[in-house]
BALOBA-1460 file (C-alpha; in Angstrom, 3 decimals):
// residues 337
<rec num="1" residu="x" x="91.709" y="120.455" z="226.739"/>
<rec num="2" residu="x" x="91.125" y="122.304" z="223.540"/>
<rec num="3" residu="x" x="94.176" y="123.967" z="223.626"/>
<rec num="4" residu="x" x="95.609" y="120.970" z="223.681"/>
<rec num="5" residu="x" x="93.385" y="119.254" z="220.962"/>
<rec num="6" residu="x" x="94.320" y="122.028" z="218.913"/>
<rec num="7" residu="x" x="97.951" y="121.851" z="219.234"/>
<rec num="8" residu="x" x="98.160" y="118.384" z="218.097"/>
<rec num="9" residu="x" x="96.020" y="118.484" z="215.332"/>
<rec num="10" residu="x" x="98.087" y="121.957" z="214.127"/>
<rec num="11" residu="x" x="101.177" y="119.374" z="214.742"/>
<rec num="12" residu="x" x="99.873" y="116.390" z="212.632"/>
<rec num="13" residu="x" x="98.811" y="118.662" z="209.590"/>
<rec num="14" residu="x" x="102.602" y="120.300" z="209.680"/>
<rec num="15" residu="x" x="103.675" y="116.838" z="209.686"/>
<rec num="16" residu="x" x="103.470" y="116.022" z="205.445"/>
<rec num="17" residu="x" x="105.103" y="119.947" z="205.070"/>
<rec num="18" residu="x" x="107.935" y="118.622" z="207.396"/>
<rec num="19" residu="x" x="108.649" y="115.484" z="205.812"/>
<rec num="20" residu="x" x="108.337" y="117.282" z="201.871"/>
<rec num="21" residu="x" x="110.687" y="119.749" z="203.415"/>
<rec num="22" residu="x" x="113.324" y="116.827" z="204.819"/>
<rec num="23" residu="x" x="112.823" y="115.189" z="201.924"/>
<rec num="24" residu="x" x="113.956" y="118.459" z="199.632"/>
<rec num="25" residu="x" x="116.877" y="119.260" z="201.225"/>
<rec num="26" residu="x" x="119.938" y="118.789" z="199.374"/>
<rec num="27" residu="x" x="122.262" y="115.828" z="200.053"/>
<rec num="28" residu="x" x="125.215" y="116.420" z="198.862"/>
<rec num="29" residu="x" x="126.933" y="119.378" z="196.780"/>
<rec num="30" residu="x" x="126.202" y="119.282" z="193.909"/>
<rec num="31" residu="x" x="129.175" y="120.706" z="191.329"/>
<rec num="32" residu="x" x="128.092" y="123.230" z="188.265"/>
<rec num="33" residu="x" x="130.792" y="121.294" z="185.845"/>
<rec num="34" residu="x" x="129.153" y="118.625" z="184.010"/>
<rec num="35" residu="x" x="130.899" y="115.568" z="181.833"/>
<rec num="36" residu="x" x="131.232" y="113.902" z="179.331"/>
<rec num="37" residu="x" x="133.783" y="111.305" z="180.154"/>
<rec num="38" residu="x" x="135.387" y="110.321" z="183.548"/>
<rec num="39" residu="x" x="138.201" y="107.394" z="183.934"/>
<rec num="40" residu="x" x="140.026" y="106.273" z="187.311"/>
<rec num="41" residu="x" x="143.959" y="107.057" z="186.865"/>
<rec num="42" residu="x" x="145.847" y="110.184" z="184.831"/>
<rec num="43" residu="x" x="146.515" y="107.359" z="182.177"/>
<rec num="44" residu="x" x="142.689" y="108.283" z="181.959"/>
<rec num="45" residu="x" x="143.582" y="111.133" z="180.098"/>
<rec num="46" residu="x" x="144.379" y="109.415" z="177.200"/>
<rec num="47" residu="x" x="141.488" y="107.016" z="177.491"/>
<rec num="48" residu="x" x="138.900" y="109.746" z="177.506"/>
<rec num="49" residu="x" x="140.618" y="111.424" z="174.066"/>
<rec num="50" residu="x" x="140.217" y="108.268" z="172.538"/>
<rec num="51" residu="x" x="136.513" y="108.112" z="174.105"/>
<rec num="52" residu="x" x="135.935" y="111.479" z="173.707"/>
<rec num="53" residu="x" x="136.537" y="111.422" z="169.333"/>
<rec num="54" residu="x" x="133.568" y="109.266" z="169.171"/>
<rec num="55" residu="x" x="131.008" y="111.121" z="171.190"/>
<rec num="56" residu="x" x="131.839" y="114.258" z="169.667"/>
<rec num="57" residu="x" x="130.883" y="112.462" z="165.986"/>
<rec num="58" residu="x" x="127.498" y="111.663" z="167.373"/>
<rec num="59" residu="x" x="128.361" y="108.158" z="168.825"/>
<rec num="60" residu="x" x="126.945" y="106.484" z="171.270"/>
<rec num="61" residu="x" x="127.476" y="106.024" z="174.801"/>
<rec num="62" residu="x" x="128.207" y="102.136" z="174.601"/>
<rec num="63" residu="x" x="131.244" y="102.630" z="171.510"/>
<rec num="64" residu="x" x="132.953" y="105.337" z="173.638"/>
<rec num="65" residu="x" x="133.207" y="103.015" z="176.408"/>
<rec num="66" residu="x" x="134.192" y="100.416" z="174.534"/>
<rec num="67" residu="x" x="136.675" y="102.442" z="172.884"/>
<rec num="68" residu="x" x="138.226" y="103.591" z="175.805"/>
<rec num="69" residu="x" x="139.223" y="100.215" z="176.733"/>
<rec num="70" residu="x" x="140.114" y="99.161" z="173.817"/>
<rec num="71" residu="x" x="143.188" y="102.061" z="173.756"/>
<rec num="72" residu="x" x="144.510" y="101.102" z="177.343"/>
<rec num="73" residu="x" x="144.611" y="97.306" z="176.474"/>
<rec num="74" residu="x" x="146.681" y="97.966" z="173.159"/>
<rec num="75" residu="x" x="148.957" y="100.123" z="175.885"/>
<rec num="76" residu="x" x="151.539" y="97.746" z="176.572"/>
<rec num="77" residu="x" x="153.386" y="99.395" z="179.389"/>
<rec num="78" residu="x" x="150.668" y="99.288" z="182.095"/>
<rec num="79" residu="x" x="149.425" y="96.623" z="183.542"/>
<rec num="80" residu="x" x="146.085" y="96.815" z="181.295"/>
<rec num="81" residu="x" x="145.484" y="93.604" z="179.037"/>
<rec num="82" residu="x" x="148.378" y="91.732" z="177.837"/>
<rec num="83" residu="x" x="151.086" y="93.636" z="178.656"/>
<rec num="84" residu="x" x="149.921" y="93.500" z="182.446"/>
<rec num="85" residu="x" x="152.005" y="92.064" z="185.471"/>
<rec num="86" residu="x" x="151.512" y="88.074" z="185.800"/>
<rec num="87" residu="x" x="149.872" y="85.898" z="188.331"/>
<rec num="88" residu="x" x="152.315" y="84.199" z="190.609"/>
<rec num="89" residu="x" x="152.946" y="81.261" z="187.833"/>
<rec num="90" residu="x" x="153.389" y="83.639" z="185.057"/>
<rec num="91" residu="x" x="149.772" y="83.734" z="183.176"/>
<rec num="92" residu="x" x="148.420" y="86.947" z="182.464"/>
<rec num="93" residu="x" x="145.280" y="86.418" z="183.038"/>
<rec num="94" residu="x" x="142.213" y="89.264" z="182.083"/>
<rec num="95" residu="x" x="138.966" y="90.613" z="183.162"/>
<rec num="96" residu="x" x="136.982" y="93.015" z="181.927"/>
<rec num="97" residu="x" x="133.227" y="94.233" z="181.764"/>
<rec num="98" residu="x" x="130.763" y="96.650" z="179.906"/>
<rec num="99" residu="x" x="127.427" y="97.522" z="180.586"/>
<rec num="100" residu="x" x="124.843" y="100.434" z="179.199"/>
<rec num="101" residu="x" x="121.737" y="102.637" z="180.183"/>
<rec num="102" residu="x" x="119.506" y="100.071" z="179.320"/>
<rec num="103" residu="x" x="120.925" y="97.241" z="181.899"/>
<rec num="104" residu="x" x="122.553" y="95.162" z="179.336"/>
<rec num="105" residu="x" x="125.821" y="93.730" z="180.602"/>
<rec num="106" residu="x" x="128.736" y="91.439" z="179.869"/>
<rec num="107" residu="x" x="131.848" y="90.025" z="181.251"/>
<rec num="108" residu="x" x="135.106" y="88.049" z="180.689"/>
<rec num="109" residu="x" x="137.376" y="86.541" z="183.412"/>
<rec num="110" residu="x" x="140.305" y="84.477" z="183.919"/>
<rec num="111" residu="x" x="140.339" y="84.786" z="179.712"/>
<rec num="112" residu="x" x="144.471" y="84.341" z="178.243"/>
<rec num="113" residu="x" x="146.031" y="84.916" z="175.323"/>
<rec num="114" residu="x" x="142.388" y="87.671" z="174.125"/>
<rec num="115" residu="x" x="143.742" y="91.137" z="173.493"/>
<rec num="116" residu="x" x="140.818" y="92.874" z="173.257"/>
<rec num="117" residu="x" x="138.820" y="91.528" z="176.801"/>
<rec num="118" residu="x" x="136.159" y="94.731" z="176.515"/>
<rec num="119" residu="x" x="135.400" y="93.562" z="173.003"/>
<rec num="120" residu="x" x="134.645" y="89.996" z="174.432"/>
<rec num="121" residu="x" x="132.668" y="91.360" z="176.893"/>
<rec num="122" residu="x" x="130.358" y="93.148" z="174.843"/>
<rec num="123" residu="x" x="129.996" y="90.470" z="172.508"/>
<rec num="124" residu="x" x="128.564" y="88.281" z="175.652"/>
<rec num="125" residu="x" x="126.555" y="91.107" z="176.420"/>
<rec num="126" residu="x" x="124.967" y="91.254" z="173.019"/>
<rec num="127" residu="x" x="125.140" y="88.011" z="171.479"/>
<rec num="128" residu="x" x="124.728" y="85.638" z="174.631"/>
<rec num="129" residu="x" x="121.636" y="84.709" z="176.931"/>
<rec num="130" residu="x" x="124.494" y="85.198" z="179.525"/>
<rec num="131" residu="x" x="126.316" y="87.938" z="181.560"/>
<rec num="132" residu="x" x="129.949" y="86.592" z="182.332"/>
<rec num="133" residu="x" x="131.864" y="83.442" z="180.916"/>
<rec num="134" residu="x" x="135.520" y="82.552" z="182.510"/>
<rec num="135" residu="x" x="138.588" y="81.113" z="181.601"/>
<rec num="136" residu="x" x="138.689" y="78.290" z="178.520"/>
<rec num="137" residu="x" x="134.988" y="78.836" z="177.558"/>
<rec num="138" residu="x" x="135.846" y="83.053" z="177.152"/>
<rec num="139" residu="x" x="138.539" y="82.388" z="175.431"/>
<rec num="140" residu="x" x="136.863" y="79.541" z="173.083"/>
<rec num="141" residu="x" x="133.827" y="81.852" z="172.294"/>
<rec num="142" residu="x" x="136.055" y="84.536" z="171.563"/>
<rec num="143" residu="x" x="138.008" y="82.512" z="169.224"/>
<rec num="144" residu="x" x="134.119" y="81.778" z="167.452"/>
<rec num="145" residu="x" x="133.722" y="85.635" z="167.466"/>
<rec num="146" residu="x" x="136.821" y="86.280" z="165.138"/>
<rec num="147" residu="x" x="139.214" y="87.329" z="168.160"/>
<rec num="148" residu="x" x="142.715" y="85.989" z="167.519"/>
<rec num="149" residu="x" x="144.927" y="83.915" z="170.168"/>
<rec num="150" residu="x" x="148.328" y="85.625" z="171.257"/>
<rec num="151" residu="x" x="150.992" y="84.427" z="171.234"/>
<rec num="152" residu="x" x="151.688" y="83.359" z="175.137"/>
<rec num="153" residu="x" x="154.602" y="85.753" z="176.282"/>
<rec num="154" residu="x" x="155.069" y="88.348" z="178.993"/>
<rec num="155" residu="x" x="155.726" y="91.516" z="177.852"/>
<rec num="156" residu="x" x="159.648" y="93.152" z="178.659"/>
<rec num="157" residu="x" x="158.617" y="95.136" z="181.387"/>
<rec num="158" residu="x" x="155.918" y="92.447" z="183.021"/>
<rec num="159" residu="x" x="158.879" y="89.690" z="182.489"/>
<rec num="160" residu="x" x="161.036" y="92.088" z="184.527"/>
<rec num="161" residu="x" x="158.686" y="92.590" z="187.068"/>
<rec num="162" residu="x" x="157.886" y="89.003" z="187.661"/>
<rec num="163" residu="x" x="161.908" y="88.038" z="187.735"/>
<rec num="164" residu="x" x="161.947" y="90.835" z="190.613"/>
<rec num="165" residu="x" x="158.759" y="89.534" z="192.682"/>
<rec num="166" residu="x" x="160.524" y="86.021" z="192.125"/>
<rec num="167" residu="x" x="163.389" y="86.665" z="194.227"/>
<rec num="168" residu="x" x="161.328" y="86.900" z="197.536"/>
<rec num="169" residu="x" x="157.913" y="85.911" z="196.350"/>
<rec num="170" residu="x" x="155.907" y="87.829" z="199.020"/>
<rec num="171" residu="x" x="152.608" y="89.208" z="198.234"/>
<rec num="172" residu="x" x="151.458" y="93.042" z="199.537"/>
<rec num="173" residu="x" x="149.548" y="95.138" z="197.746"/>
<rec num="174" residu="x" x="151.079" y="98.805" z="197.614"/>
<rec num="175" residu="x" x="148.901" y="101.917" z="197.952"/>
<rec num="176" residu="x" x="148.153" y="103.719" z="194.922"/>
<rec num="177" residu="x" x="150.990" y="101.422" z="193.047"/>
<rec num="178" residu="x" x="149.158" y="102.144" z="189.847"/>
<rec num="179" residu="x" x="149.635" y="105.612" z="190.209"/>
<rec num="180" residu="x" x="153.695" y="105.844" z="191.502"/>
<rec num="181" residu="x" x="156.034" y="108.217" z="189.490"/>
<rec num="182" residu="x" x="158.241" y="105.490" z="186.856"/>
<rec num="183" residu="x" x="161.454" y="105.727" z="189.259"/>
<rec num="184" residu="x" x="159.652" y="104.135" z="191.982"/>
<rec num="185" residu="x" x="158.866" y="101.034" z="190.167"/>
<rec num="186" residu="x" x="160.912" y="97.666" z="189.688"/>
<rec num="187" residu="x" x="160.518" y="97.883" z="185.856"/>
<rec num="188" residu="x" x="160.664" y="101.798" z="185.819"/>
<rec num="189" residu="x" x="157.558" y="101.836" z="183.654"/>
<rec num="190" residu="x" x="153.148" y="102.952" z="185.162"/>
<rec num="191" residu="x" x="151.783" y="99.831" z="187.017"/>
<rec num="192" residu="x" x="147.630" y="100.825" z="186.457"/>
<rec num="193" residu="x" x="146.203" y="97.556" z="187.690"/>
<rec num="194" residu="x" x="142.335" y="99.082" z="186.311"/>
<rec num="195" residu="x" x="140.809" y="101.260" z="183.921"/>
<rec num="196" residu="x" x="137.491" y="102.322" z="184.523"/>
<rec num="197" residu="x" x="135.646" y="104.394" z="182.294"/>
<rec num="198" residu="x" x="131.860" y="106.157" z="182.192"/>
<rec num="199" residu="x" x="130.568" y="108.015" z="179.361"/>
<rec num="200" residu="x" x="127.611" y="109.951" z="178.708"/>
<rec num="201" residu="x" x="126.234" y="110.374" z="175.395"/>
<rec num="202" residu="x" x="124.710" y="113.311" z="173.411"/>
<rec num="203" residu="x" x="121.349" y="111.942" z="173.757"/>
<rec num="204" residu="x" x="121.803" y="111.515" z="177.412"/>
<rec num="205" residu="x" x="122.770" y="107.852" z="177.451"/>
<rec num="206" residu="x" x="125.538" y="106.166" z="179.959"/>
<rec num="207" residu="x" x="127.282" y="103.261" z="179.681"/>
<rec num="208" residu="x" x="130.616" y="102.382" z="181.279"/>
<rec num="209" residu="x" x="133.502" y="99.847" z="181.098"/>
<rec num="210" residu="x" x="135.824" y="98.129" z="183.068"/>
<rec num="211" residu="x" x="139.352" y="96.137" z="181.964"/>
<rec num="212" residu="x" x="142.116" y="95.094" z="184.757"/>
<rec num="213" residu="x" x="144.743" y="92.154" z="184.524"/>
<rec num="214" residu="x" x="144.200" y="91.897" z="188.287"/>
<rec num="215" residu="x" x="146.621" y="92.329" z="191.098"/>
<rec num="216" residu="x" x="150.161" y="91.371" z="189.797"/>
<rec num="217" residu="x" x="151.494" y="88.381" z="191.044"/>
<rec num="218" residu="x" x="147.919" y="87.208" z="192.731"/>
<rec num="219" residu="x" x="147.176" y="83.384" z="193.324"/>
<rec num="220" residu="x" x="146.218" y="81.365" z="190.268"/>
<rec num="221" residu="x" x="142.868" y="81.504" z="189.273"/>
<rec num="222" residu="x" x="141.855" y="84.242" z="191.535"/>
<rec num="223" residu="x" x="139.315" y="87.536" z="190.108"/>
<rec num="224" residu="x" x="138.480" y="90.597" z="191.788"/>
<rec num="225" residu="x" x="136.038" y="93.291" z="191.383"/>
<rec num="226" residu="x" x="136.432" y="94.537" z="187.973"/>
<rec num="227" residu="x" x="134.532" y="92.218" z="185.931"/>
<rec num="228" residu="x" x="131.441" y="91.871" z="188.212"/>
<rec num="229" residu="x" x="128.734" y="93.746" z="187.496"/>
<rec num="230" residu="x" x="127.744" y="96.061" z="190.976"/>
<rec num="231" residu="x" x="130.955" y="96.082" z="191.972"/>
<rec num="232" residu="x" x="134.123" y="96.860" z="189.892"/>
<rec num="233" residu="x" x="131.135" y="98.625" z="187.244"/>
<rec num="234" residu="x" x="127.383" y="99.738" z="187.527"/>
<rec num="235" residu="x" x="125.509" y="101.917" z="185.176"/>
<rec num="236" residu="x" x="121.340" y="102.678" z="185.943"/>
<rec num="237" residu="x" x="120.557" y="104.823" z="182.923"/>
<rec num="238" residu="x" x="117.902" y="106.464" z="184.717"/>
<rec num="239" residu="x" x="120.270" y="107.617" z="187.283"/>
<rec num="240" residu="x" x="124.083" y="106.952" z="187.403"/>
<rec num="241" residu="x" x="127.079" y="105.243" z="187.042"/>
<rec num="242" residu="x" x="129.866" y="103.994" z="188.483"/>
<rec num="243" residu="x" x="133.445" y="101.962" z="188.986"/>
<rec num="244" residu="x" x="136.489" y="102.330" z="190.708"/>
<rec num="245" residu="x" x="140.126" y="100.438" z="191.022"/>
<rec num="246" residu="x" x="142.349" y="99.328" z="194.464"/>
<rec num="247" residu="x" x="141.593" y="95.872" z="196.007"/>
<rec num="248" residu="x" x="138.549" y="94.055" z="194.606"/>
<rec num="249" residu="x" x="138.179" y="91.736" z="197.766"/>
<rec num="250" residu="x" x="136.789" y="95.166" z="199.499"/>
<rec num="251" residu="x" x="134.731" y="96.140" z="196.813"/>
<rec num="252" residu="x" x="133.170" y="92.456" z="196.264"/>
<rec num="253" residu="x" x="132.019" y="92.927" z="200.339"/>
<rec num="254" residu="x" x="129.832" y="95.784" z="199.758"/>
<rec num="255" residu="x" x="128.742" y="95.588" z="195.822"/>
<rec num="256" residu="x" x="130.371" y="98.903" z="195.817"/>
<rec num="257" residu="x" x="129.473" y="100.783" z="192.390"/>
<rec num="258" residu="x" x="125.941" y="99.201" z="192.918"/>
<rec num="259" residu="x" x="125.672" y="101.242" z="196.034"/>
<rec num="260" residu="x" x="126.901" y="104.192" z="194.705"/>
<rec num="261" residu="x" x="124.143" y="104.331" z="192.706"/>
<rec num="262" residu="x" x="121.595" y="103.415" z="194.718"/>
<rec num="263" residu="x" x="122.908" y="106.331" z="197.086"/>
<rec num="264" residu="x" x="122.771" y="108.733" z="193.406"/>
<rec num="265" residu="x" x="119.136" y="107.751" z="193.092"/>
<rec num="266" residu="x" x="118.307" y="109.119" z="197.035"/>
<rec num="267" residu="x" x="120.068" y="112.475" z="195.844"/>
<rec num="268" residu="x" x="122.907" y="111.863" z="197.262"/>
<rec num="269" residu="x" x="126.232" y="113.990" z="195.037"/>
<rec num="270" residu="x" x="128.659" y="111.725" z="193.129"/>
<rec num="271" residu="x" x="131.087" y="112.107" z="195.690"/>
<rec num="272" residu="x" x="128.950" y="111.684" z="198.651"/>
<rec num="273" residu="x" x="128.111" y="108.737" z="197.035"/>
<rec num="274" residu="x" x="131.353" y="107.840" z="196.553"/>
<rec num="275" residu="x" x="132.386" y="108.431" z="200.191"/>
<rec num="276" residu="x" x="129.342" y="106.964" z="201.974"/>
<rec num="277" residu="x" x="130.981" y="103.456" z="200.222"/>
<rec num="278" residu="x" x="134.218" y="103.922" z="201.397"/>
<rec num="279" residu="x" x="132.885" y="104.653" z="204.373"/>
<rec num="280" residu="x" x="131.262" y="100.921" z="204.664"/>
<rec num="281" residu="x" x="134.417" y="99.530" z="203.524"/>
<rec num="282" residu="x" x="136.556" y="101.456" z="206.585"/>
<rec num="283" residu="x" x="133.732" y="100.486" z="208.783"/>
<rec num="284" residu="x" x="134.386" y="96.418" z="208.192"/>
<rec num="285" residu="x" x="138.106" y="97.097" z="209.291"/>
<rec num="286" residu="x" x="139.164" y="100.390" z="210.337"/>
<rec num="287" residu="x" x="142.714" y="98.836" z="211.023"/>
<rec num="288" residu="x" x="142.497" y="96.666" z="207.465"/>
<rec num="289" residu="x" x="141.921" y="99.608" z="205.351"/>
<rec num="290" residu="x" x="145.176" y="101.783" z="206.580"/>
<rec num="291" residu="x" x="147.128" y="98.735" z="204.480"/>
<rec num="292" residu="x" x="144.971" y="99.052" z="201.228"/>
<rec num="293" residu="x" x="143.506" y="101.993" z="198.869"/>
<rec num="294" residu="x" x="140.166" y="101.409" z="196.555"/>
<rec num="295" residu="x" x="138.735" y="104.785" z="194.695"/>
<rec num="296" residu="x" x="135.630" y="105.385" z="193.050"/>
<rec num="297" residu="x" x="134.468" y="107.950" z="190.425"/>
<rec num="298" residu="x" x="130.733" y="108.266" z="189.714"/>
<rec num="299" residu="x" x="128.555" y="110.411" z="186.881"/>
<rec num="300" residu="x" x="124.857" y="111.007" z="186.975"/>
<rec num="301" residu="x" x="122.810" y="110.857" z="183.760"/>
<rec num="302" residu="x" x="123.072" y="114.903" z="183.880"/>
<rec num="303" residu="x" x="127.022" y="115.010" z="183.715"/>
<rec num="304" residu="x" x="127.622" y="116.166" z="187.216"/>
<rec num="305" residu="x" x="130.515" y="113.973" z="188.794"/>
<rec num="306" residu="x" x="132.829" y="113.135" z="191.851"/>
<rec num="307" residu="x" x="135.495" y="110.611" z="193.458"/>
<rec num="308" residu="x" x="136.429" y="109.582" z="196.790"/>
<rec num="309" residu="x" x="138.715" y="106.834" z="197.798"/>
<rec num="310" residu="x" x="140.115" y="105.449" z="201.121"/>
<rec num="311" residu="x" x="143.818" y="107.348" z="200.916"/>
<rec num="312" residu="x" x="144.914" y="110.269" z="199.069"/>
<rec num="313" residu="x" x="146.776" y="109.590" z="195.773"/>
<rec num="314" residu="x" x="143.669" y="107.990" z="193.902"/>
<rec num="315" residu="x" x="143.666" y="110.449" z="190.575"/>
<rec num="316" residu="x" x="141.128" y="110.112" z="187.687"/>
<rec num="317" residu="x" x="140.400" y="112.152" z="184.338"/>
<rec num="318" residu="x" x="137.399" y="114.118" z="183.560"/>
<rec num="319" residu="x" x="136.774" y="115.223" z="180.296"/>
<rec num="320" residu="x" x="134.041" y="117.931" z="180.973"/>
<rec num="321" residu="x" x="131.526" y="119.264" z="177.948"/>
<rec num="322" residu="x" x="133.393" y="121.751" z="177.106"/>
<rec num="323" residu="x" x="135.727" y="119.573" z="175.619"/>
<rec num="324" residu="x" x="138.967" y="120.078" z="177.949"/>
<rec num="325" residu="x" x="140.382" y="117.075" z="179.214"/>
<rec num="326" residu="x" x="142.111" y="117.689" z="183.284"/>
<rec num="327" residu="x" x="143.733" y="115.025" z="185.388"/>
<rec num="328" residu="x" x="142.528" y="115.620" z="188.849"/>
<rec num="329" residu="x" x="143.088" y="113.920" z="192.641"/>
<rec num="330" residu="x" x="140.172" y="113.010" z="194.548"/>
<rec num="331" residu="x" x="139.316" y="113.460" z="198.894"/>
<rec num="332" residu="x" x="140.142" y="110.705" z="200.767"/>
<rec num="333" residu="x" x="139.272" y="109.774" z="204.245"/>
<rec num="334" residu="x" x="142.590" y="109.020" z="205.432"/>
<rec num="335" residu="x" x="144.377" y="112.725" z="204.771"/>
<rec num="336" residu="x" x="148.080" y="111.085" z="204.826"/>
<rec num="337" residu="x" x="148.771" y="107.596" z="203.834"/>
């Protein structure tokens, strides 16, 4: 009886060790490079220059990000801002969203005829009670803030596209059509549907951004992930950040980037983070998800980074501290799509 007695008090004071023990494990690998910039797509590369220039003159966090999508809206041949792919009655319509360490947020949707979305969106963020405005009340408090209204014209190569998708009119989202060589595309010219950028600051600050025109030729009036914060964006200064591009609807389901980082603060790696959310998204529709890709990139508030997305051919740009800029491809569940 003693022996016994003995045993399980031995066994309830190893307990606590156990658990700390458990609990100190490591949960995903964690990668020696560190960052300073990280954007879905190899037009990324670009982005992070741009983003880059600032934070190596001492800026912050917030004006990199907002930098960064500031140069892939004034890019004209992607399908970024206004020189993006229509909605199926010819309105380019555009969403965007920023948000910093500090949980300060804002968001434009459905706006027309605003170059500069990002630049909307952190004027809601910072001069608003609010976090997102839509449609004619963006666009008329943008027109308060000093933005000017475009003239309301496709672009050549979006005009071109639409004429094509007008002959048959069918809707189907292509895999990783934002990141197809030019010869494989109706208007021979980058589709990127997203841009999604994190940046990380000298004084250890995030903040991230988000711009899209949306799925080309989608149903009037409709608005995916990008602009919502905790799912197309997410940024916990105390932890992480995170966004990601491919078909919103998914993302929306599972408040994707807003997971991520909720599975950053329990340890997790940036891509284990990264692939426990695709995971969730597979799980809703194994069958579903062979037809459609979403990616995500994450950063923690040390630098240390990742990606995973659903099928292979979801690249993104990392600008590590060091100052080199590299265009890399991410894991995927699905090896071969």
């Amino acid at each position: 009886m003693n022996n016994r007695r003995n045993f399980l008090l031995s066994t309830i004071t190893f307990l606590p060790i156990l658990g700390s023990v458990l609990q100190s494990q490591p949960t995903g690998k964690k990668s020696k490079e560190k960052a300073y910039v990280i954007s879905t797509w190899d037009s990324g590369k670009e982005v992070n220059e741009a983003a880059f220039r600032l934070l190596d003159r001492g800026a912050k966090a917030i004006d990199a990000a907002e930098e960064a999508g500031i140069y892939i809206e004034n890019q004209i041949n992607c399908c970024v801002g206004l020189g993006g792919n229509p909605d199926r009655e010819g309105k380019v319509t555009l969403d965007a969203c920023i948000m910093d360490h500090k949980f300060q947020c804002g968001s434009v949707s459905f706006l027309e005829r605003i170059k500069h979305p990002v630049s909307v969106a952190r004027k809601v963020m910072e001069k608003t009670p609010h976090v997102m405005l839509v449609g004619k009340g963006a666009q008329k408090f943008a027109l308060e803030e000093g933005f000017t209204l475009e003239e309301e014209k496709l672009s050549s190569d979006a005009e071109e596209s639409y004429k094509n998708w007008l002959i048959e009119s069918k809707y189907k989202p292509v895999i990783n059509i934002e990141n197809q060589v030019p010869d494989k595309l109706p208007s021979g010219k980058f589709n990127h549907d997203t841009m999604g950028t994190l940046c990380l600051d000298h004084e250890g600050d995030l903040a991230g951004m988000c711009t899209t025109s949306g799925m080309a030729f989608k149903m009037h009036g409709r608005v995916g992930d990008s602009p919502i914060i905790g799912s197309g964006l997410y940024v916990d200064g105390k932890t992480g950040a995170a966004t990601g591009s491919g078909q919103g609807e998914e993302v929306i389901r599972v408040c994707g980037t807003f997971m991520i980082v909720e599975y950053l603060k329990q340890g997790r790696s940036p891509e284990q983070a990264c692939r426990l959310v695709i995971k969730r998204i597979i799980d809703i529709n194994p069958d579903k998800a062979k037809s459609f890709q979403v990616g995500f990139i994450a950063m923690t508030k040390k630098g240390e980074f990742g990606a995973y997305s659903i099928h292979p051919g979801f690249s993104y740009a990392v600008t590590l501290q060091n100052g080199t800029t590299e265009v890399r491809e991410s894991d995927s569940f699905f090896k071969t799509s």
